[in-house]
ZADRENDO-107855 format. One record per residue: residue number from 1; residue in three letters; x, y, z negated of N, C-alpha, C in turn. Coordinates in steps of 0.02 Angstrom, whole numbers, plus 50000, padded with zeros to 5 digits. Layout:
BEGIN
+-----+-----+-------+-------+-------+-------+-------+-------+-------+-------+-------+
|   n | res |   n_X |   n_Y |   n_Z |  ca_X |  ca_Y |  ca_Z |   c_X |   c_Y |   c_Z |
+-----+-----+-------+-------+-------+-------+-------+-------+-------+-------+-------+
| NUM | ALA |     X |     Y |     Z |     X |     Y |     Z |     X |     Y |     Z |
...
+-----+-----+-------+-------+-------+-------+-------+-------+-------+-------+-------+
***
This chain:
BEGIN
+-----+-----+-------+-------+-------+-------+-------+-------+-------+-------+-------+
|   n | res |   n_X |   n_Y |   n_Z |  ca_X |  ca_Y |  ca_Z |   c_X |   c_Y |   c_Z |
+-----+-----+-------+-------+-------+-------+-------+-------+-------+-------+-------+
|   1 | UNK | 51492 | 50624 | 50712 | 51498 | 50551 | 50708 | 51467 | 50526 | 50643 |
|   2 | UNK | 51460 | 50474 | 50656 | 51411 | 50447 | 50589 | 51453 | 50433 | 50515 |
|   3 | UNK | 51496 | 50435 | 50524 | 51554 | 50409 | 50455 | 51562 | 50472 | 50435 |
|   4 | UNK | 51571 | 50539 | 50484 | 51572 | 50584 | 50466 | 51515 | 50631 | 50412 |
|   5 | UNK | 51448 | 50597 | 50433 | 51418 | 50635 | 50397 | 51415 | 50630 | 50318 |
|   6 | UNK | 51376 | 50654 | 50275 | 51376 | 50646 | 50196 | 51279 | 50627 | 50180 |
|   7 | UNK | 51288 | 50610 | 50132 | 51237 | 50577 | 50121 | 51190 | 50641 | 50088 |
|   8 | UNK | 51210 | 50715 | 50069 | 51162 | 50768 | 50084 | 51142 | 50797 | 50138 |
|   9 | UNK | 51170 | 50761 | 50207 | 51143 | 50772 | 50287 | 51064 | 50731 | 50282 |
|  10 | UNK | 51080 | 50669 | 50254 | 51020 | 50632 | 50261 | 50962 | 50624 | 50213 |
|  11 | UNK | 50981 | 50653 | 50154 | 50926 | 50635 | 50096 | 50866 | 50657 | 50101 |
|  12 | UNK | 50829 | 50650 | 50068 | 50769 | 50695 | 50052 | 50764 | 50716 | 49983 |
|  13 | UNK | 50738 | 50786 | 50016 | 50762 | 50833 | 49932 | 50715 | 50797 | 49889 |
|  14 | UNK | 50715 | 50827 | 49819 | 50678 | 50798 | 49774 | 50612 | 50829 | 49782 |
|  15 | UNK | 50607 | 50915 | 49797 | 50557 | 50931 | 49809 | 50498 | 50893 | 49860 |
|  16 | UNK | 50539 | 50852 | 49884 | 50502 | 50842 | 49948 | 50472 | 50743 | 49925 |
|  17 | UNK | 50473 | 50718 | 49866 | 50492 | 50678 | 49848 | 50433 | 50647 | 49814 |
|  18 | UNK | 50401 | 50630 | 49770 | 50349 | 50597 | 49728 | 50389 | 50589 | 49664 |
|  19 | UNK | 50365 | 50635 | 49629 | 50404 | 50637 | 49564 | 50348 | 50608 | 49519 |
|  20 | UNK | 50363 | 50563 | 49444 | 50327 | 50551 | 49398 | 50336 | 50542 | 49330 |
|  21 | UNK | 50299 | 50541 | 49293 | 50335 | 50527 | 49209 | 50324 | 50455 | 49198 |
|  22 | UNK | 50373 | 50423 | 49137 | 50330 | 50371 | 49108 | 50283 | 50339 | 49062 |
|  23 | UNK | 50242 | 50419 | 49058 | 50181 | 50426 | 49015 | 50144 | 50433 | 49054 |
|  24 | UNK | 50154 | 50434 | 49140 | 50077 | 50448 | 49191 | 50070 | 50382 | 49185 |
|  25 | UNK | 49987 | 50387 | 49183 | 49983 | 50316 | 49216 | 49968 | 50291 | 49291 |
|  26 | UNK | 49965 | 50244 | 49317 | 49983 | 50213 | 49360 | 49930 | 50257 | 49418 |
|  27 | UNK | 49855 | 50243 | 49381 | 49834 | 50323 | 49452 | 49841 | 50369 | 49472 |
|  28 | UNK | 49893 | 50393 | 49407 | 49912 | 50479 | 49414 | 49974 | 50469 | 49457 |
|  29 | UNK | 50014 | 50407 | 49471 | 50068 | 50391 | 49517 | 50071 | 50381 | 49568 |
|  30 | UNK | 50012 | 50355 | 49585 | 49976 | 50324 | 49639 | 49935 | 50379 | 49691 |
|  31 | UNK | 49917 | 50438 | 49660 | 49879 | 50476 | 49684 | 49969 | 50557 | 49707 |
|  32 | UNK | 50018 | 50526 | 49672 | 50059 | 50573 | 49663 | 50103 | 50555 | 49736 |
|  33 | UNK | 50112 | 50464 | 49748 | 50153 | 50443 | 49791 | 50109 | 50454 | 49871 |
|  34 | UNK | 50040 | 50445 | 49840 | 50027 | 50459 | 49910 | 49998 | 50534 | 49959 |
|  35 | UNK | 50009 | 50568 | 49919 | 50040 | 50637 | 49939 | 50091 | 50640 | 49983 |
|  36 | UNK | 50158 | 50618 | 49993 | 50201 | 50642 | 50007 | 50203 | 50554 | 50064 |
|  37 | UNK | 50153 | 50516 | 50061 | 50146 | 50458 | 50106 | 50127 | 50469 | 50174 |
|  38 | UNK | 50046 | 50497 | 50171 | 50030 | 50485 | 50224 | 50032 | 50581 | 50261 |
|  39 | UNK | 50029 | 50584 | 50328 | 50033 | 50623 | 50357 | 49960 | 50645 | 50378 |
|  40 | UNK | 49919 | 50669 | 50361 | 49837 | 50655 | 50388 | 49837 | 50710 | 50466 |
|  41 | UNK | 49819 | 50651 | 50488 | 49775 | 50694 | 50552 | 49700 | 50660 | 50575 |
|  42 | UNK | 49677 | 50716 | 50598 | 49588 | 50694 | 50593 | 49590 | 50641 | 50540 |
|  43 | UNK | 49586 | 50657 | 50496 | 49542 | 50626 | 50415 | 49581 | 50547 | 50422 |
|  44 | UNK | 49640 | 50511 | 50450 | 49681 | 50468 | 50451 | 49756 | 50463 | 50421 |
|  45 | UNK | 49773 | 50426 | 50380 | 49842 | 50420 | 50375 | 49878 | 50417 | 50424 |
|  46 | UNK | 49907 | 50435 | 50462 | 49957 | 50420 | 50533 | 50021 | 50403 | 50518 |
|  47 | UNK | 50051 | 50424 | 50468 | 50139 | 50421 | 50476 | 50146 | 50391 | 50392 |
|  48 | UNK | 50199 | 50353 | 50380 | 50220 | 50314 | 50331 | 50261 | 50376 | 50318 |
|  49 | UNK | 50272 | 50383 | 50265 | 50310 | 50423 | 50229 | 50349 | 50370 | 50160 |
|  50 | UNK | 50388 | 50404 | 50095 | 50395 | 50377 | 50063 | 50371 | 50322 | 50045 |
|  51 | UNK | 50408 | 50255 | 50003 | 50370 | 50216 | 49970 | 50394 | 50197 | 49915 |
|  52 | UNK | 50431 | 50239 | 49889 | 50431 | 50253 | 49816 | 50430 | 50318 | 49787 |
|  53 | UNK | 50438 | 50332 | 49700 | 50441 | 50359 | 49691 | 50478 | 50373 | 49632 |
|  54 | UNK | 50509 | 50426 | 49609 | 50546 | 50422 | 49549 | 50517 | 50439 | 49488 |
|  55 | UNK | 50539 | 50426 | 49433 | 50506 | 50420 | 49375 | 50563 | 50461 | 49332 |
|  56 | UNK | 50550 | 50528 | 49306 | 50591 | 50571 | 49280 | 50535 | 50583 | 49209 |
|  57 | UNK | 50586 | 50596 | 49160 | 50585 | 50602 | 49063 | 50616 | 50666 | 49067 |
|  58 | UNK | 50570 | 50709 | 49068 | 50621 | 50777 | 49048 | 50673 | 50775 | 49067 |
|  59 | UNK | 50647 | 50796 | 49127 | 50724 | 50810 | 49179 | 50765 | 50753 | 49196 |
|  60 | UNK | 50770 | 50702 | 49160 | 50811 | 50619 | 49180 | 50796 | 50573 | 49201 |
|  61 | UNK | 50815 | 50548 | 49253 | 50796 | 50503 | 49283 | 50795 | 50441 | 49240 |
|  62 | UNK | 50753 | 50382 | 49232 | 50728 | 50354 | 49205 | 50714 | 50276 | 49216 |
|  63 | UNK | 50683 | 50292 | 49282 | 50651 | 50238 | 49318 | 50660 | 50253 | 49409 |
|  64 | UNK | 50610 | 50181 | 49426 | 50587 | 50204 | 49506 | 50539 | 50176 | 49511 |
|  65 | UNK | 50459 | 50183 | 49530 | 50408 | 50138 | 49576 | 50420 | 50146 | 49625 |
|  66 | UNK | 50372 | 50096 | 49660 | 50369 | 50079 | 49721 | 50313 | 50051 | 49745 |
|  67 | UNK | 50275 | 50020 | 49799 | 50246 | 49989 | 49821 | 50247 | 49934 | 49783 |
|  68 | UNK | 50288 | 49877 | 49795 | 50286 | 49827 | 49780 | 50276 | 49841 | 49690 |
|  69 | UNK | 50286 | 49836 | 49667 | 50265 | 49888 | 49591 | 50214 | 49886 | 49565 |
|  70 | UNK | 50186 | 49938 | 49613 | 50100 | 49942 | 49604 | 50060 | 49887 | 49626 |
|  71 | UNK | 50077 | 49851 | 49674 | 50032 | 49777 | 49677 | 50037 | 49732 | 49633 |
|  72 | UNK | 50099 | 49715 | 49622 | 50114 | 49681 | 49562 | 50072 | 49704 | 49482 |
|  73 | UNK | 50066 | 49760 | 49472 | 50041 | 49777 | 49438 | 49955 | 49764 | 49433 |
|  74 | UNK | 49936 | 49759 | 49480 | 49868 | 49740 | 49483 | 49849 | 49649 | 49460 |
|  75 | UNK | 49927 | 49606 | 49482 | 49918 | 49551 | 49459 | 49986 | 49540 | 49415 |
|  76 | UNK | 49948 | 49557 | 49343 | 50024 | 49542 | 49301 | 50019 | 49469 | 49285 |
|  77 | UNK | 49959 | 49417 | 49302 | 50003 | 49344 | 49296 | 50030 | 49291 | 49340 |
|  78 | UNK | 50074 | 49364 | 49398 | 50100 | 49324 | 49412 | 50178 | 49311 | 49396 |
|  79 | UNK | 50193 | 49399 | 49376 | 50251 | 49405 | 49360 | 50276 | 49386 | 49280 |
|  80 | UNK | 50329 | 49377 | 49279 | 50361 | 49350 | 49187 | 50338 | 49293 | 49158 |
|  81 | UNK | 50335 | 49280 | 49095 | 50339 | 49208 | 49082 | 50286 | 49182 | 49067 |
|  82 | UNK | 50275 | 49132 | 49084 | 50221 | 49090 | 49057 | 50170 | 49124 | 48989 |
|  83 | UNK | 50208 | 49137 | 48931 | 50164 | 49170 | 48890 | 50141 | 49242 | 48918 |
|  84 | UNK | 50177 | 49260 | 48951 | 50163 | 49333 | 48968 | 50101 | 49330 | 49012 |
|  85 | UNK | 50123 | 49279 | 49070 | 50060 | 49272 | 49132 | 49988 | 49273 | 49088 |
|  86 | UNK | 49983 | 49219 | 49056 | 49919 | 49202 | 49026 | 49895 | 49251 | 48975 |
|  87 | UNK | 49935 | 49303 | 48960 | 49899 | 49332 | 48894 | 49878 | 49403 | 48956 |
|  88 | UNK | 49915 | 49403 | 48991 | 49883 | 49428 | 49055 | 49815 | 49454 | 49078 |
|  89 | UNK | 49800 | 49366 | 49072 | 49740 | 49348 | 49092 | 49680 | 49335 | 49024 |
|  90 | UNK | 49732 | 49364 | 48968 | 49692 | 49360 | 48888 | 49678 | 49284 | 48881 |
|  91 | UNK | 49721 | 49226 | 48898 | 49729 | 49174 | 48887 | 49779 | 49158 | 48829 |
|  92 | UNK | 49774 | 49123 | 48783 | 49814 | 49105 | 48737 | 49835 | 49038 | 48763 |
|  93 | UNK | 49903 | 49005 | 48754 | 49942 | 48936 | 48770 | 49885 | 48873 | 48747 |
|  94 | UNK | 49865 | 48906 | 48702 | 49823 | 48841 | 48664 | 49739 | 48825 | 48717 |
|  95 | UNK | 49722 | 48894 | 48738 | 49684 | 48878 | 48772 | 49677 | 48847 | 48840 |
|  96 | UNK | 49744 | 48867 | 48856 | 49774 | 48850 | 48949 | 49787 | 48776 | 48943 |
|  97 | UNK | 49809 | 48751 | 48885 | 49830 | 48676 | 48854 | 49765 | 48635 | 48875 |
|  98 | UNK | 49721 | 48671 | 48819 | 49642 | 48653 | 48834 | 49606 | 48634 | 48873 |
|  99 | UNK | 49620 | 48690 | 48925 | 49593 | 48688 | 48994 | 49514 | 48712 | 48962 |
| 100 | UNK | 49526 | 48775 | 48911 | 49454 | 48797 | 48886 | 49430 | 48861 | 48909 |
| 101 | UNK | 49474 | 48894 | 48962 | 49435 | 48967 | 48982 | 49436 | 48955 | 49051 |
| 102 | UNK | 49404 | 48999 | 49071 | 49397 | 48986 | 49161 | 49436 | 49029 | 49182 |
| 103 | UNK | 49481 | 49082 | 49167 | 49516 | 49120 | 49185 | 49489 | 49158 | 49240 |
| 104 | UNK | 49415 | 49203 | 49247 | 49398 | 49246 | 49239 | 49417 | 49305 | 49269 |
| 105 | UNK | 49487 | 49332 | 49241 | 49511 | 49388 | 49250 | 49558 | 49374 | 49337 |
| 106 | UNK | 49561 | 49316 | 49333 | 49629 | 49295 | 49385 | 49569 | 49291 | 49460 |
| 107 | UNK | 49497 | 49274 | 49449 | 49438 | 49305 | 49502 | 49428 | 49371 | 49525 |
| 108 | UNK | 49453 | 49425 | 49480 | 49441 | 49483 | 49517 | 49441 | 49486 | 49560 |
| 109 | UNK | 49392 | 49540 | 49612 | 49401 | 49545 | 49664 | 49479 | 49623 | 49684 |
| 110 | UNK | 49473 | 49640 | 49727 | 49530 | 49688 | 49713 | 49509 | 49753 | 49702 |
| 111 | UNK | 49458 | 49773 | 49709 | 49411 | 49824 | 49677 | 49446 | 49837 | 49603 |
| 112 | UNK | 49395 | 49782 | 49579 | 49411 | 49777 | 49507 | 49477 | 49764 | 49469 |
| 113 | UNK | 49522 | 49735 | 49499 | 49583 | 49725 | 49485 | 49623 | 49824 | 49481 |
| 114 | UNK | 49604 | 49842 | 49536 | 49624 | 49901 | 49532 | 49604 | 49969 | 49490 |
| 115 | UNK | 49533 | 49958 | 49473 | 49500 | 49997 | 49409 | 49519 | 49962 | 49351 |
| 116 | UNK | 49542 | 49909 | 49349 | 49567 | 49887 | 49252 | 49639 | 49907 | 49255 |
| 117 | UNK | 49673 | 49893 | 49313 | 49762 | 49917 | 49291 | 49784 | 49985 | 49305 |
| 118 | UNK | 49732 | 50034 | 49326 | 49733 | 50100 | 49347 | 49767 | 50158 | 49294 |
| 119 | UNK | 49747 | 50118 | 49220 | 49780 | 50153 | 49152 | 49848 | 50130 | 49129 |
| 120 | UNK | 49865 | 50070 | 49173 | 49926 | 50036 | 49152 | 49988 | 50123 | 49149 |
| 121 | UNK | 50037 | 50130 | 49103 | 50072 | 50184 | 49097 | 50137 | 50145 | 49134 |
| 122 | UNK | 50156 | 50216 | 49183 | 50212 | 50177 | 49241 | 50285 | 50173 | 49180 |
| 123 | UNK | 50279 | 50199 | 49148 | 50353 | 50161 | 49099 | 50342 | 50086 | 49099 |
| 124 | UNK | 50282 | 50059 | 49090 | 50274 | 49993 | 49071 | 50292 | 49948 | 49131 |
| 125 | UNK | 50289 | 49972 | 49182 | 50311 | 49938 | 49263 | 50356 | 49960 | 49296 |
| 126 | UNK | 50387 | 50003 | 49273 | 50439 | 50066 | 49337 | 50503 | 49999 | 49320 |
| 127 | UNK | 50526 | 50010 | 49377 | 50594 | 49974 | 49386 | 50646 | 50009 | 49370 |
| 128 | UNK | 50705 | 49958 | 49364 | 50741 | 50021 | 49313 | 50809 | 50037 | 49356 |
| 129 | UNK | 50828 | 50079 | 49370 | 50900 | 50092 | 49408 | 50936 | 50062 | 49410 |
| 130 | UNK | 50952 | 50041 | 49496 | 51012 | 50003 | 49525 | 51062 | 50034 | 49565 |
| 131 | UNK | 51102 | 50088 | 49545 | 51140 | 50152 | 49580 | 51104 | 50203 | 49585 |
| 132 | UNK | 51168 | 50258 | 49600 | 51149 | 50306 | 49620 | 51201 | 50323 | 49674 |
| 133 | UNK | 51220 | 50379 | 49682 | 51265 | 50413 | 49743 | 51258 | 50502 | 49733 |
| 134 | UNK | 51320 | 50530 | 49750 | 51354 | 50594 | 49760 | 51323 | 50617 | 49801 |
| 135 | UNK | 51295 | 50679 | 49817 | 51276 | 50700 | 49858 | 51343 | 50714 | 49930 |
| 136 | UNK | 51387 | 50714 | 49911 | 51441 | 50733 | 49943 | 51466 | 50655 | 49974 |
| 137 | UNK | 51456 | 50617 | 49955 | 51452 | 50533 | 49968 | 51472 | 50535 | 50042 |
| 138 | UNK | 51511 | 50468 | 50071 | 51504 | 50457 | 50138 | 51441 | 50424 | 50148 |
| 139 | UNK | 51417 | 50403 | 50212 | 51355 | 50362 | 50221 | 51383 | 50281 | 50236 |
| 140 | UNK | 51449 | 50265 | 50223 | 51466 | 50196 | 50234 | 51452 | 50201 | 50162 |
| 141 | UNK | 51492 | 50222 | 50131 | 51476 | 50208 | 50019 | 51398 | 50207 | 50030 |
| 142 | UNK | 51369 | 50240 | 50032 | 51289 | 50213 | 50016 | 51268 | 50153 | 50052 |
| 143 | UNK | 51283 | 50143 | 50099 | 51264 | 50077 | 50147 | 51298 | 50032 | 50094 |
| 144 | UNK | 51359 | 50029 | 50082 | 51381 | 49965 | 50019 | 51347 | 49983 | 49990 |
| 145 | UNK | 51331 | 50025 | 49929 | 51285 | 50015 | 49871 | 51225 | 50005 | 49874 |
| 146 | UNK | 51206 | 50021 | 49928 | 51127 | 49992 | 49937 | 51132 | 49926 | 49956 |
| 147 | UNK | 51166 | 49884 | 50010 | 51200 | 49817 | 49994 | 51188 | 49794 | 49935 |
| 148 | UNK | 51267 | 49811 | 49902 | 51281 | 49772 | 49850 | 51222 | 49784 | 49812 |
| 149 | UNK | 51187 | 49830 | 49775 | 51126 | 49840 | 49719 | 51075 | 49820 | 49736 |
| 150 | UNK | 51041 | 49781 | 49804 | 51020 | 49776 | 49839 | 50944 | 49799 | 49834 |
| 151 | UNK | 50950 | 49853 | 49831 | 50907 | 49932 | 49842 | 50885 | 49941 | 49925 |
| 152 | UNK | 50831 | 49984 | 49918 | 50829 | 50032 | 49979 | 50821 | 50106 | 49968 |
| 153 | UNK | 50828 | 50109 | 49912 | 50831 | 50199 | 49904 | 50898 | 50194 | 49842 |
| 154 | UNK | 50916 | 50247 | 49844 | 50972 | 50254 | 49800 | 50928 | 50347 | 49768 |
| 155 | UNK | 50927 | 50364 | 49716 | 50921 | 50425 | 49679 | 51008 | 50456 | 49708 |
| 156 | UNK | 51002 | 50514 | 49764 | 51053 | 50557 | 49756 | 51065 | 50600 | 49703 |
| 157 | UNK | 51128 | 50631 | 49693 | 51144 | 50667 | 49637 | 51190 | 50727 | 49645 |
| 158 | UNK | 51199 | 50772 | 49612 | 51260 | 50839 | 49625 | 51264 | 50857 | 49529 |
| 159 | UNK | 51321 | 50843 | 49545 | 51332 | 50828 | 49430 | 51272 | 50794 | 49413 |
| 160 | UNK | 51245 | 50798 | 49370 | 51202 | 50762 | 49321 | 51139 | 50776 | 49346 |
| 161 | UNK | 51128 | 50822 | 49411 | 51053 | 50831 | 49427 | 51028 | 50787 | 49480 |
| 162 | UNK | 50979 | 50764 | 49487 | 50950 | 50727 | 49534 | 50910 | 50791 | 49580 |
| 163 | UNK | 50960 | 50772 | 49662 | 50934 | 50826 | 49723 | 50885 | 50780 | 49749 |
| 164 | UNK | 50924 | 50715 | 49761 | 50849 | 50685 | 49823 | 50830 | 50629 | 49826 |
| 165 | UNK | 50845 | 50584 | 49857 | 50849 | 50523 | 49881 | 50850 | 50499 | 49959 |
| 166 | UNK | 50898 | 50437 | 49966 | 50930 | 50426 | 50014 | 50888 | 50352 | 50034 |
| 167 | UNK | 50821 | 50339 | 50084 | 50813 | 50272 | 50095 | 50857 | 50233 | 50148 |
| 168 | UNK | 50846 | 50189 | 50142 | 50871 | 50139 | 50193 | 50832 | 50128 | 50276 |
| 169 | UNK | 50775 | 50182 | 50258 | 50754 | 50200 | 50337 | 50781 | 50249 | 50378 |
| 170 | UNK | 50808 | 50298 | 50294 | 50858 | 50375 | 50342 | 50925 | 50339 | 50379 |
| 171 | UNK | 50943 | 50288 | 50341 | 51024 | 50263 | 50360 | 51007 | 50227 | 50431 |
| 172 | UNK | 50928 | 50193 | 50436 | 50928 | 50147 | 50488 | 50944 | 50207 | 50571 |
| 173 | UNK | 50875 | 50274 | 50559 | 50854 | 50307 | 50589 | 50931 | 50347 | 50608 |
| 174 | UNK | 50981 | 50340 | 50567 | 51039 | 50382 | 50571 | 51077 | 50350 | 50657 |
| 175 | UNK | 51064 | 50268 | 50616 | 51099 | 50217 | 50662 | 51068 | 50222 | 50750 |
| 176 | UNK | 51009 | 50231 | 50735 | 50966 | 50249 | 50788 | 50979 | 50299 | 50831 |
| 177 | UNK | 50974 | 50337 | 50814 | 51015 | 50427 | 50827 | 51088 | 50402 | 50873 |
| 178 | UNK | 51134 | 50352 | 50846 | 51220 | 50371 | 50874 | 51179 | 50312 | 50934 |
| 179 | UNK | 51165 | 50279 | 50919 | 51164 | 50240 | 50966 | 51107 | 50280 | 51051 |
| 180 | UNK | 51080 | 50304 | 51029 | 51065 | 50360 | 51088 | 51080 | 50419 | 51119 |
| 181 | UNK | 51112 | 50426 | 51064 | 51184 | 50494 | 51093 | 51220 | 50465 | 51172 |
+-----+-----+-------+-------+-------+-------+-------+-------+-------+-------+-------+
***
């Protein structure tokens, strides 16, 4: 039964996982997540796999990317503040006041957007932990904490080590499963 199970029935090990530092940078993450993404058959991605990944410091968990992450990352003015957007775009307040640069950088095409933020270092973007969970966990406790933290992966754990991770597609696919029994 589904209440019955534990949330090390459903995880995915870490081995099996997209692991990263927050000294890689963003291609070395990018080239790391999609490893363990796509499923290739005849020279095609076919199957969605992960879409994040974790971000471990000597052994500690740290961070998390993700998809949404890495796009964002390609356009940092859109995210944070006003001074942040524009210096972004190597705009200073005084010039945006102005209306004295053409803003340039905010034309990229996505080519280029993706060869200038390719060195960005994923510490500088990784999101930072919203729960975790026991490996021994019920799968209703992770369904609240992924709720309440409002996450779709939670970093599983057994003491202080990180085994896997638990998405919110294993819990859906779980739901999927009783309901065809």
């Amino acid at each position: 039964m589904f209440l019955e199970r534990k949330v090390k029935d459903l995880m995915i090990p870490i081995t099996k996982y997209a692991v990263t530092s927050p000294d890689n940078t963003l291609e070395e993450a990018i080239h790391d997540m999609e490893k363990v993404y796509c499923e290739v058959r005849e020279g095609k991605c076919t199957e969605a796999g992960h879409r994040t990944g974790l971000v471990m410091e000597e052994g500690i968990l740290v961070g998390i990317i993700d998809f949404q992450t890495v796009m964002r990352a390609l356009m940092p003015e859109i995210a944070g503040k006003l001074s942040d957007k524009l210096a972004a775009l190597g705009v200073s307040i005084a010039f945006a006041e102005a209306d004295a640069h053409d803003l340039d950088a905010a034309r990229s095409t996505f080519k280029e957007r993706v060869l200038q933020n390719a060195r960005t270092k994923v510490g500088d973007i990784m999101l930072k932990l919203r729960g975790q969970i026991d490996a021994d966990s019920d799968l209703m406790k992770a369904l609240k904490l992924m709720h309440k933290n409002r996450v779709t992966v939670l970093p599983v754990f057994e003491g202080d080590t990180v085994v896997g991770v638990l998405r919110d597609s294993d819990l859906f696919l779980a739901t999927a499963n009783i309901l065809s029994e």
